[in-house]
VOBA-1610 file (N, C-alpha, C; in pm, whole numbers, padded with zeros to 5 digits, always signed):
BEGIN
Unk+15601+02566+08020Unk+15559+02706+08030Unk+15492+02751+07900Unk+15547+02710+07780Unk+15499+02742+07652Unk+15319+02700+07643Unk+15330+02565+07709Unk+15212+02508+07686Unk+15070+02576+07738Unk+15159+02611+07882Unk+15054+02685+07959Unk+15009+02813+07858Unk+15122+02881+07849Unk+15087+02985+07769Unk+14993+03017+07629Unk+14996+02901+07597Unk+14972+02828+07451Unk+14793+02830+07522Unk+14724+02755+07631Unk+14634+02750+07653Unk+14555+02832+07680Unk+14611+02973+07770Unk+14571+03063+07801Unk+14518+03151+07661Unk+14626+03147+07608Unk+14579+03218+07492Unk+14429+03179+07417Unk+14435+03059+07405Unk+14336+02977+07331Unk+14218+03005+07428Unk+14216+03036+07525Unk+14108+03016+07635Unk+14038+03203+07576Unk+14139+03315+07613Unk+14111+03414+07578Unk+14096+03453+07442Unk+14097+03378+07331Unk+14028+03394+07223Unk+13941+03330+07217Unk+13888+03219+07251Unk+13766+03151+07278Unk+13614+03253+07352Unk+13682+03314+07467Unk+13624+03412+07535Unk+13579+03498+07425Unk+13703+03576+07360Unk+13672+03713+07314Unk+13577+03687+07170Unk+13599+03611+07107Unk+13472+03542+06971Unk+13382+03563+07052Unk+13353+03498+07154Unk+13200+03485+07231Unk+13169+03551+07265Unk+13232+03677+07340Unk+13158+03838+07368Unk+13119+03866+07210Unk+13214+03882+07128Unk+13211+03964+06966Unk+13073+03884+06930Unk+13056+03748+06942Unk+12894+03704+06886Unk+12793+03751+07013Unk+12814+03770+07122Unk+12704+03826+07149Unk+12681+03957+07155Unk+12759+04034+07170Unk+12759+04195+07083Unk+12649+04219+06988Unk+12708+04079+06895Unk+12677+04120+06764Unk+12472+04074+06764Unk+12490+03933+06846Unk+12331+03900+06838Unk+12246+04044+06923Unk+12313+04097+07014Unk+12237+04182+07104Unk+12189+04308+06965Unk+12320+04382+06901Unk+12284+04479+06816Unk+12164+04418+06703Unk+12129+04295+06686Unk+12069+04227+06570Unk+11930+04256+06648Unk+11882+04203+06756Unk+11793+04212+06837Unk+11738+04385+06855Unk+11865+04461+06875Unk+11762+04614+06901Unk+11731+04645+06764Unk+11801+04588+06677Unk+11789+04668+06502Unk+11589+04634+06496Unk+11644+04480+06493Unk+11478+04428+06529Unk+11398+04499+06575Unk+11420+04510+06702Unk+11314+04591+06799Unk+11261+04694+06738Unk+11394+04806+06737Unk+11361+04977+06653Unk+11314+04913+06488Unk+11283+04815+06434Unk+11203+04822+06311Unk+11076+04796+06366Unk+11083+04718+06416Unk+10946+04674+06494Unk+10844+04813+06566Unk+10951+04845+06653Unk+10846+05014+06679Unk+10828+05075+06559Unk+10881+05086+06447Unk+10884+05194+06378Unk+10749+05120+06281Unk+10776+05010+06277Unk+10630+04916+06178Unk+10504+04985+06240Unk+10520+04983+06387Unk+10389+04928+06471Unk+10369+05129+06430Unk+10449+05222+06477Unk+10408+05355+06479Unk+10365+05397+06316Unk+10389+05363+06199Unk+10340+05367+06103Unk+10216+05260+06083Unk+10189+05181+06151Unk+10042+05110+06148Unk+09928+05207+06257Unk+09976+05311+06337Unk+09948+05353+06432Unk+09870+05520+06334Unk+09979+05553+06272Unk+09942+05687+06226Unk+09838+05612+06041Unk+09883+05504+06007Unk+09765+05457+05916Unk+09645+05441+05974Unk+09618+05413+06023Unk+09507+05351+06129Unk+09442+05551+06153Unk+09497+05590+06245Unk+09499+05702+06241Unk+09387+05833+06129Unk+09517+05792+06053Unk+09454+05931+05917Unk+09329+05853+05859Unk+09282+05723+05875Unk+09217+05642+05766Unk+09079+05642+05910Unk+09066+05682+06011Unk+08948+05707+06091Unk+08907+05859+06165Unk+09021+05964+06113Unk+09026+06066+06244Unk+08933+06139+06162Unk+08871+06168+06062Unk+08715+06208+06002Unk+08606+06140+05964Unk+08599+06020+06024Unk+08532+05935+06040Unk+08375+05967+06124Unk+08419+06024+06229Unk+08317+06068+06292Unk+08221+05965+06330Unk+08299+05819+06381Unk+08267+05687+06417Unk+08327+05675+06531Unk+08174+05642+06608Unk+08229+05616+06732Unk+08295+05495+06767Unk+08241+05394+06688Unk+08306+05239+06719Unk+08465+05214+06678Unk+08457+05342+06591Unk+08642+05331+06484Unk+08690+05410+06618Unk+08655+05516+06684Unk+08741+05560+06774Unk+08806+05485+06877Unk+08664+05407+06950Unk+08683+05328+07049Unk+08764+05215+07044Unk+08750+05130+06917Unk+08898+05074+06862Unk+09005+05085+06884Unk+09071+05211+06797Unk+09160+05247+06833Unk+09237+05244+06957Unk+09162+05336+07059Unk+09198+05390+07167Unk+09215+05236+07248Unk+09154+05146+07232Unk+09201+04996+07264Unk+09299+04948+07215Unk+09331+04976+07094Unk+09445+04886+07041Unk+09590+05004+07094Unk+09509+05096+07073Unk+09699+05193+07119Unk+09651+05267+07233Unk+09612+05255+07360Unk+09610+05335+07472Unk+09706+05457+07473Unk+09803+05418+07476Unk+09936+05500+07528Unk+09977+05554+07393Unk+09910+05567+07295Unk+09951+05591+07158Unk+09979+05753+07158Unk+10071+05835+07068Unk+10055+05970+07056Unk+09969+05963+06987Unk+09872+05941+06907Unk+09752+05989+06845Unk+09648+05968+06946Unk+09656+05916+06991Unk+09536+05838+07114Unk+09466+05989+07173Unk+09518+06087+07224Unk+09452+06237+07278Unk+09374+06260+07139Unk+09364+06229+07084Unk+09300+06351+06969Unk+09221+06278+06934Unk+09183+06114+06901Unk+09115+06043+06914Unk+08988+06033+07001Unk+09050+05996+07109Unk+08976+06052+07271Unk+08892+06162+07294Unk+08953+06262+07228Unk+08862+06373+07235Unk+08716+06379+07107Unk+08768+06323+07003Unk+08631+06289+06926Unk+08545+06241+06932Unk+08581+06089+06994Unk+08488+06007+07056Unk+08406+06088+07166Unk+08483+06205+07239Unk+08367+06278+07335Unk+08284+06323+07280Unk+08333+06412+07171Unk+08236+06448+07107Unk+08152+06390+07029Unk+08126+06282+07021Unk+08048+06230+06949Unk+07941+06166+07058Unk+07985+06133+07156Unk+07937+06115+07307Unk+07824+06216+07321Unk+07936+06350+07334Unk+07831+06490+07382Unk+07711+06494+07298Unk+07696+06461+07144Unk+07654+06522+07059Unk+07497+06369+07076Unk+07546+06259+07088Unk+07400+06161+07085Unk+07348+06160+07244Unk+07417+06212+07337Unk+07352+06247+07452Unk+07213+06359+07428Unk+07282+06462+07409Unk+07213+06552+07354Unk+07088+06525+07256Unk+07082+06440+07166Unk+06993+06377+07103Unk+06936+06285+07147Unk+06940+06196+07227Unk+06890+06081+07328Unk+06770+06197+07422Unk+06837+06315+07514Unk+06762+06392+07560Unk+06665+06453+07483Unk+06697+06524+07374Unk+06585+06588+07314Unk+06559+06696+07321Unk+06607+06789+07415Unk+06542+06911+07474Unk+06661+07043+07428Unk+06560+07164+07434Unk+06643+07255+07435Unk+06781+07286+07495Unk+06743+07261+07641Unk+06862+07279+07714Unk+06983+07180+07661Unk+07011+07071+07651Unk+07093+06961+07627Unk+07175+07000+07477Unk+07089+07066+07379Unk+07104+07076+07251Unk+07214+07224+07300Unk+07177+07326+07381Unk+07225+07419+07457Unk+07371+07406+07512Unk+07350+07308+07554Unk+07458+07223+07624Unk+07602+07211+07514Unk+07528+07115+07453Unk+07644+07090+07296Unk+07700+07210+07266Unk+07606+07316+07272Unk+07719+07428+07175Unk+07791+07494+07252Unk+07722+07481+07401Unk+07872+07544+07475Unk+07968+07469+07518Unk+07940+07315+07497Unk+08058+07274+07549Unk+08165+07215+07363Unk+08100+07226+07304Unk+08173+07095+07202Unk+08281+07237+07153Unk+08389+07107+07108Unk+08518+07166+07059Unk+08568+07161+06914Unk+08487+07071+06860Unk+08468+07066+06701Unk+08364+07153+06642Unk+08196+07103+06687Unk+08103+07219+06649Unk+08069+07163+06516Unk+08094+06991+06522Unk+08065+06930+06392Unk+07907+06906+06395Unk+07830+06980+06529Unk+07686+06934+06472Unk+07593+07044+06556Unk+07652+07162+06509Unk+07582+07291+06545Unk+07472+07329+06459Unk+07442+07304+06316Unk+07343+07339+06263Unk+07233+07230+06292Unk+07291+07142+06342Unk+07151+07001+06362Unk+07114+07039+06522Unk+07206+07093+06586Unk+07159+07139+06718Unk+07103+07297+06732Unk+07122+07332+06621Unk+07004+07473+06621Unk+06892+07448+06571Unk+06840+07365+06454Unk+06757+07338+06394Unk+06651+07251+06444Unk+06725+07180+06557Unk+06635+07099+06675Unk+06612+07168+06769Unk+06700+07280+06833Unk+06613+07428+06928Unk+06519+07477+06870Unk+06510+07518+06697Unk+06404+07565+06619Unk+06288+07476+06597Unk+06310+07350+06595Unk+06193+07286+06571Unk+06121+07230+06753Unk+06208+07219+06842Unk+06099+07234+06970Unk+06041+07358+06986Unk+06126+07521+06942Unk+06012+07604+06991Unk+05920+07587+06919Unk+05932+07561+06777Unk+05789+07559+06680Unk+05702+07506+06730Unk+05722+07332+06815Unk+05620+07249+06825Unk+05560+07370+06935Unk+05627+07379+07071Unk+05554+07431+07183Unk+05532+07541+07149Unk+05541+07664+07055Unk+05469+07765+07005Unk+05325+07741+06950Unk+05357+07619+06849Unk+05256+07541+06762Unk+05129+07523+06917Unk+05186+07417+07013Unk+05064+07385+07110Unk+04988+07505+07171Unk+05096+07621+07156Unk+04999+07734+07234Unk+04908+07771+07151Unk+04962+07800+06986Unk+04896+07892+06903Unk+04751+07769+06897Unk+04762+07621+06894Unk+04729+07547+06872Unk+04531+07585+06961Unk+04613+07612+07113Unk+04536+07646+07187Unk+04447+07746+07191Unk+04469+07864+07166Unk+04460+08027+07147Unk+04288+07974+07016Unk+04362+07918+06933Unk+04229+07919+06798Unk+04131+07837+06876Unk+04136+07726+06965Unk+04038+07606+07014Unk+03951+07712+07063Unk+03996+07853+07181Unk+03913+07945+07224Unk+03842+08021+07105Unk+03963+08079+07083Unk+03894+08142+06957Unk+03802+08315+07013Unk+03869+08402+07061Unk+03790+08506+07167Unk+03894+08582+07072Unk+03900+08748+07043Unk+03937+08833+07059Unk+04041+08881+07185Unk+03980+08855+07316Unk+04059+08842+07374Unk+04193+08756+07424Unk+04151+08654+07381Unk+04253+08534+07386Unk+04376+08569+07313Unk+04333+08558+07181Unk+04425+08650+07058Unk+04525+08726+07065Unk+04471+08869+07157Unk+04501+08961+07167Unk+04652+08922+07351Unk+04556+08896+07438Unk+04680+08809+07517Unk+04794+08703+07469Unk+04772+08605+07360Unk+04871+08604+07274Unk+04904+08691+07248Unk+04953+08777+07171Unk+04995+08845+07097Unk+05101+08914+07264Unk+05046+08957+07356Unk+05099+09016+07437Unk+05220+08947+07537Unk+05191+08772+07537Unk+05267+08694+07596Unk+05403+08653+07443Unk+05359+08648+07338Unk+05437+08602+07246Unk+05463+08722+07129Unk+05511+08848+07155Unk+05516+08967+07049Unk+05624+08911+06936Unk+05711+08807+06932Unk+05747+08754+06850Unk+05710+08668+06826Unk+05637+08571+06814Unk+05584+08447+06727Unk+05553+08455+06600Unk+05575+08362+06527Unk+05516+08321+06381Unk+05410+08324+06373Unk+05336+08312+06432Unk+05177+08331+06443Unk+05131+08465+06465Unk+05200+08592+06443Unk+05142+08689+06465Unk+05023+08726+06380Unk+05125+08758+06284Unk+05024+08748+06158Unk+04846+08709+06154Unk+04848+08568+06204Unk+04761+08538+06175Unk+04645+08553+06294Unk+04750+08601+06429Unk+04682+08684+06543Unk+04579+08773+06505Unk+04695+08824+06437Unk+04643+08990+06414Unk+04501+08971+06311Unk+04542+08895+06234Unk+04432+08861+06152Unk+04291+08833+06193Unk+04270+08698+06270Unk+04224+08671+06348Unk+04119+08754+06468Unk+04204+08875+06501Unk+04144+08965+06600Unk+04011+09039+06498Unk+04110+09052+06355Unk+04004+09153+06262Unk+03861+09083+06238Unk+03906+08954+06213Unk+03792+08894+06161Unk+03701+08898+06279Unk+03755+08883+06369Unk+03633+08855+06472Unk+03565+09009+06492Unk+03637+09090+06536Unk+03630+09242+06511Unk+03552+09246+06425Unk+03560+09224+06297Unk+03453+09279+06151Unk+03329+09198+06177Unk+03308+09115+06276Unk+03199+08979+06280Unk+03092+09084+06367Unk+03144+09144+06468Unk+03097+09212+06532Unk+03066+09348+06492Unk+03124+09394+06444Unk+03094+09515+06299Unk+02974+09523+06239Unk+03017+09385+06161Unk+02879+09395+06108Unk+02717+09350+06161Unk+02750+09306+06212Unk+02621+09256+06319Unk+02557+09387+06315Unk+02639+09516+06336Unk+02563+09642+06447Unk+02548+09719+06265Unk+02637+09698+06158Unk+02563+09758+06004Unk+02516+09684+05915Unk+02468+09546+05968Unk+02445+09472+05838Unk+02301+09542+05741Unk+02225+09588+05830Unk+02077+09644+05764Unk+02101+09782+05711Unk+02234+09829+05718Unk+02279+09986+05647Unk+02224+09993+05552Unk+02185+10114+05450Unk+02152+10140+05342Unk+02271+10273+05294Unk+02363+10259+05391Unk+02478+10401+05359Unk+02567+10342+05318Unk+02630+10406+05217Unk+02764+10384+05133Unk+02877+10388+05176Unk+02902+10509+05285Unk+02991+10517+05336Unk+03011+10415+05460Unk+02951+10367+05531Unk+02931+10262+05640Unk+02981+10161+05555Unk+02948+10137+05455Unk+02955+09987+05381Unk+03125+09981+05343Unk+03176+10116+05309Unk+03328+10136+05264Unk+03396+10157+05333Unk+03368+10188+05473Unk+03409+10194+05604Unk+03490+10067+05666Unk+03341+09966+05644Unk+03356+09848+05733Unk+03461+09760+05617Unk+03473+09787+05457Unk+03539+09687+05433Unk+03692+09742+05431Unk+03723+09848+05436Unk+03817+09923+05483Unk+03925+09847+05562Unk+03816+09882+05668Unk+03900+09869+05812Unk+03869+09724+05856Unk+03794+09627+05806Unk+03805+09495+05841Unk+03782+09404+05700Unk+03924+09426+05648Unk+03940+09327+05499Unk+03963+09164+05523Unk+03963+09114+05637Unk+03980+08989+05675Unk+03882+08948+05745Unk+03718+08998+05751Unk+03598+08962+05800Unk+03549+08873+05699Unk+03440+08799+05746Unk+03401+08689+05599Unk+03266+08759+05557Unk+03281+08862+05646Unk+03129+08978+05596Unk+03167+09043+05518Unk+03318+09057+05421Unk+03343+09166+05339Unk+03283+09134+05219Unk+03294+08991+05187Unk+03205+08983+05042Unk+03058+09018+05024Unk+02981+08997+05138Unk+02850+09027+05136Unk+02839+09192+05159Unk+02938+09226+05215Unk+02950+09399+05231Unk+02938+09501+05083Unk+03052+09378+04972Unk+03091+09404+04869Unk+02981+09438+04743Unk+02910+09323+04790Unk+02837+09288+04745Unk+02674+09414+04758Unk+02686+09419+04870Unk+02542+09522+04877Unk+02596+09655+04844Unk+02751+09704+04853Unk+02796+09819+04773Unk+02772+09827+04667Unk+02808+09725+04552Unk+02785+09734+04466Unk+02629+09769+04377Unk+02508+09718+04480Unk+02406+09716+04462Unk+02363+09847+04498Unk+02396+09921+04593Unk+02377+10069+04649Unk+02393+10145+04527Unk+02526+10108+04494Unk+02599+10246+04431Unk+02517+10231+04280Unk+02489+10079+04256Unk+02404+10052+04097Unk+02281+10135+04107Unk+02221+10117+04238Unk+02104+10208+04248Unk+02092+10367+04243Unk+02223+10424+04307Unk+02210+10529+04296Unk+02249+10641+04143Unk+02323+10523+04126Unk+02318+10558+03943Unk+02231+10530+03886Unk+02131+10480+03923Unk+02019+10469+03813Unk+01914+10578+03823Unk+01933+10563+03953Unk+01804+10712+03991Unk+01901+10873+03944Unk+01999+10890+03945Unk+02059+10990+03855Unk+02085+10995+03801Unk+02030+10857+03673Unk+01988+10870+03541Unk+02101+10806+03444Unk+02235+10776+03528Unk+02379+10713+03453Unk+02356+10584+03411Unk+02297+10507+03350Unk+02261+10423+03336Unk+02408+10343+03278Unk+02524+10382+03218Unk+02638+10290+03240Unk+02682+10281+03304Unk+02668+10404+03428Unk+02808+10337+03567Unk+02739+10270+03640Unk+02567+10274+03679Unk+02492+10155+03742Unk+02516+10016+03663Unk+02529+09978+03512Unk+02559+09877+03485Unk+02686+09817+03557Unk+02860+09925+03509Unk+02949+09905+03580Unk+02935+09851+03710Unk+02800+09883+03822Unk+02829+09819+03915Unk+02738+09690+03968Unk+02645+09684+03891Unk+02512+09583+03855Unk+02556+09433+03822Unk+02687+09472+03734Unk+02729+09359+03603Unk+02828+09297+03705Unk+02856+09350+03858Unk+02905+09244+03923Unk+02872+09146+04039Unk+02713+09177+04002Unk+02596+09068+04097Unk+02486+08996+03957Unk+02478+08875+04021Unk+02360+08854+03922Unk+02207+08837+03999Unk+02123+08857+03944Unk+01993+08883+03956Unk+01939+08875+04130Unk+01941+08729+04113Unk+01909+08668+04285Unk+02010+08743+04386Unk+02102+08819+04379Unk+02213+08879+04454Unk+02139+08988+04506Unk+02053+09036+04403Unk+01982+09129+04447Unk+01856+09194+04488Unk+01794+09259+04604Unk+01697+09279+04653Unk+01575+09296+04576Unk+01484+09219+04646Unk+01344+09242+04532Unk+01318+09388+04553Unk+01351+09491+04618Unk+01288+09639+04610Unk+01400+09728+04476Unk+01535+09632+04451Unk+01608+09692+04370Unk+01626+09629+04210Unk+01577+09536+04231Unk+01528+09417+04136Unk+01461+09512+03952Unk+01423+09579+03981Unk+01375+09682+03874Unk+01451+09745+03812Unk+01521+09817+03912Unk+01664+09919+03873Unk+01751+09807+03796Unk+01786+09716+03838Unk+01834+09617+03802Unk+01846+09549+03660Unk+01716+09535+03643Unk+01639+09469+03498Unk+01699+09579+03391Unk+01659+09721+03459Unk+01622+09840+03364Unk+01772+09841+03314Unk+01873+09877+03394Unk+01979+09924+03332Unk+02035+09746+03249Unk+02025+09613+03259Unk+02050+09513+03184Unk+01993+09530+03055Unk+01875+09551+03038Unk+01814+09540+02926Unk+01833+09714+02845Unk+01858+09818+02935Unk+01925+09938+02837Unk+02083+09900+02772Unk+02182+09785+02860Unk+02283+09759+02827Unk+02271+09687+02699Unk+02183+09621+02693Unk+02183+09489+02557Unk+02125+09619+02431Unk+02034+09720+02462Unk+01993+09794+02338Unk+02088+09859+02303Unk+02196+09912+02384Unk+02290+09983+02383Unk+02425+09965+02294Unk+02411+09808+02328Unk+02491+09714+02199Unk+02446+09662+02068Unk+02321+09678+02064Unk+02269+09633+01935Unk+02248+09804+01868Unk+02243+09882+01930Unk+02262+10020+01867Unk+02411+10002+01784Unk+02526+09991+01923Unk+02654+09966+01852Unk+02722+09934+01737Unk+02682+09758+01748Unk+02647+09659+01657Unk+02552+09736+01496Unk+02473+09786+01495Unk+02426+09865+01407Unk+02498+09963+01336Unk+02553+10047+01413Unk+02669+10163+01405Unk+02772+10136+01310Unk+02850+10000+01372Unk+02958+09945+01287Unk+02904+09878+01173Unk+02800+09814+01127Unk+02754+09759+01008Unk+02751+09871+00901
//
């Protein structure tokens, strides 16, 4: 009976060691495991902070391969869209698409490159109209610009544009004037004609003349001394001479004075 007893015993400590070592290998194994997740989730959030301003699409797409199911993986995912949205948009080219980006993106990391590319297509297709408008080249043309585009960059030079042609036609109907006031009129009211210098020009010669015949012989110089000879008409050509050569005696009087 002892013996039996004697065996049993030996049998149930044999047993109970062998649960206690595998207890013990099982707890060795999860310790493992939970270091092992905890390695892999700190390679997860390195990985992480060392691409999430990257603003790389190939570092995103990585990622999101190596950790699918990752908690960083959403926030990832969503960059890579955006970076998606944002070379779509540039692949297209167009207003609308660039349009597109700013109402849909959630970062807004490329809103000034997508306004500045709305600004530079209207320029071009403003550019082809204004481009167009000068090839005519009409007053009227101009002026319908101006009415289809009241904001364009090109106003300015609309407006400009209308004058000159305006003063072209101006002068056509006073170029043979001999009136002062016609002549101060037209450069007046059309300072962007290419007739204003020649306008300028025969003012000056008017007004030299009419100072000479009322005898002022320095304010006809004042306005004489800003044409030279050939500038001016052989019928005024005299007046001309007269008040130059009273100017030079006028200085050697001077010149005398101060000695």
């Amino acid at each position: 009976m002892r013996h039996i007893l004697s065996i049993l015993f030996t049998v149930m400590m044999v047993a109970f060691i062998s649960n206690q070592a595998d207890a013990q290998s099982l707890m060795q194994t999860a310790k493992k495991a939970e270091q092992r997740a905890k390695e892999l989730k700190q390679q997860e959030t390195s990985r992480y902070n060392a691409i999430v301003d990257s603003k790389n699409l190939s570092k995103y797409n990585q990622f999101i391969n190596d950790y699918p199911k990752g908690s960083k993986t959403p926030e990832i995912r969503k960059r890579a869209q955006e970076i998606t949205l944002w070379n779509y948009s540039k692949t297209q080219n167009t207003i609308a698409s660039y349009e597109h980006y700013l109402n849909t993106t959630q970062y807004h990391w490329y809103d000034n490159e997508a306004n500045q590319s709305i600004r530079s297509i209207k320029q071009k297709v403003e550019k082809a109209k204004w481009d167009k408008v000068v090839a005519i080249n009409t007053i009227s043309g101009y002026q319908t610009y101006l009415q289809d585009n009241p904001t364009s960059g090109y106003k300015q030079d609309a407006e400009k544009a209308i004058n000159r042609l305006q003063g072209q036609q101006a002068w056509n109907r006073i170029k043979n004037t001999e009136n002062i006031n016609e002549l101060q009129n037209f450069i007046s009211s059309y300072p962007c004609a290419v007739e204003v210098s020649i306008a300028n020009a025969k003012l000056h010669e008017l007004k030299g003349v009419q100072h000479y015949n009322e005898g002022n012989l320095g304010s006809a110089y004042s306005e004489f001394s800003n044409l030279t000879r050939d500038k001016i008409s052989y019928a005024n050509r005299k007046a001309y001479d007269d008040v130059m050569e009273y100017n030079e005696y006028s200085k050697l009087g001077l010149y005398e004075k101060i000695s």
